[in-house]
C-alpha positions as CSV (number, residue, x, y, z in Angstrom):
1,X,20.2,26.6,11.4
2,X,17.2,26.9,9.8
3,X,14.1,24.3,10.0
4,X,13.2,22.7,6.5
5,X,9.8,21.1,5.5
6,X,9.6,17.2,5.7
7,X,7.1,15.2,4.2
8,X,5.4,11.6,5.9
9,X,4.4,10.1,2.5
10,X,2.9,7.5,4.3
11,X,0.4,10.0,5.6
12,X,0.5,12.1,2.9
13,X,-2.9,12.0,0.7
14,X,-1.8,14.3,-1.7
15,X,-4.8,17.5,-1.3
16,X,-2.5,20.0,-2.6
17,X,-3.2,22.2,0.5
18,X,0.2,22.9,1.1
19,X,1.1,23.5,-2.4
20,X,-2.0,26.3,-2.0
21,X,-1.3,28.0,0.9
22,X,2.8,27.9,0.5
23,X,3.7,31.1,-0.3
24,X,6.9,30.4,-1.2
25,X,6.2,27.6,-3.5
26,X,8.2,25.1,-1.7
27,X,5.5,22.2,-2.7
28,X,4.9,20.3,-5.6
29,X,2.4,17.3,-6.2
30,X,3.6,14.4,-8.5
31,X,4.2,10.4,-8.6
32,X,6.1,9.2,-5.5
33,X,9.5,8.2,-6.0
34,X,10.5,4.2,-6.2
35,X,12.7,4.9,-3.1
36,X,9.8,6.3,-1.3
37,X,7.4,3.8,-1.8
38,X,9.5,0.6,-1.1
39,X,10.8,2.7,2.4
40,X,7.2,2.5,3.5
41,X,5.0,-0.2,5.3
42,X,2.3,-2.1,4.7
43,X,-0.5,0.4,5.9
44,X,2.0,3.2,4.0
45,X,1.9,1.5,0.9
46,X,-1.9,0.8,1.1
47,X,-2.6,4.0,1.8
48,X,-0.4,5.9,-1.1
49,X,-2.0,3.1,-3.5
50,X,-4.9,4.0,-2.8
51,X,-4.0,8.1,-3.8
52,X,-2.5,6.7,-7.3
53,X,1.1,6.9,-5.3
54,X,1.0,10.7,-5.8
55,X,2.4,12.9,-3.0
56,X,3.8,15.7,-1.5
57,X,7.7,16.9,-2.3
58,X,9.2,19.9,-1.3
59,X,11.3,20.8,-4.2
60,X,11.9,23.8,-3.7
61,X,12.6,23.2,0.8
62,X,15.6,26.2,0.5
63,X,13.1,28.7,0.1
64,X,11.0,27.8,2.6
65,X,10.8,31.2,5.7
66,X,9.4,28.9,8.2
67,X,5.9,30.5,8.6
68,X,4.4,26.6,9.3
69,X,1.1,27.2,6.8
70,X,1.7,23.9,5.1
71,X,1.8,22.2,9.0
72,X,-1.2,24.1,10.1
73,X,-3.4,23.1,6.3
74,X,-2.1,19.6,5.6
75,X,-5.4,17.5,7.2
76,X,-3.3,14.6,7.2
77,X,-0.8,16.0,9.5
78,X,2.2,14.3,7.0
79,X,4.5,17.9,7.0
80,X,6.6,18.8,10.1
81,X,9.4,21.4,9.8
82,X,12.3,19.5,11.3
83,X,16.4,20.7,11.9
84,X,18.9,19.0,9.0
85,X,21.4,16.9,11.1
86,X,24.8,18.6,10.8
87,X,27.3,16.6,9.2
């Protein structure tokens, strides 16, 4: 099974390095989701506050090959490529 991109939006400062260096356009930049934002603590939601709430999605995580640029650019360390749980 195939490893997908995950996002820490806690850590996530929203550079757009991974959206640059993706070359499969898995990333995209926008407002972090309601869901997102109340999931995180205290230093999480200071810290996304402080970046306007904007962050890191990756939208398009099916076309993603794997190569680990995003994990290797994002200088916040917030992307690992992690294993979807079989259900």
């Amino acid at each position: 099974m195939p490893t997908r991109p995950v996002v820490d939006h806690g850590r996530c400062e929203a550079k757009r390095d991974c959206v640059r260096v993706c070359p499969f356009d898995v990333f995209e930049v926008r407002r972090m989701d309601v869901a997102d934002f109340d999931a995180l603590g205290l230093l999480g939601k200071l810290r996304t506050t402080a970046h306007r709430r904007m962050t890191a999605y990756p939208v398009r995580a099916d076309r993603c090959e794997e190569c680990g640029k995003c994990v290797t650019a994002c200088p916040e360390g917030a992307i690992t490529l992690v294993r979807p749980v079989a259900g």
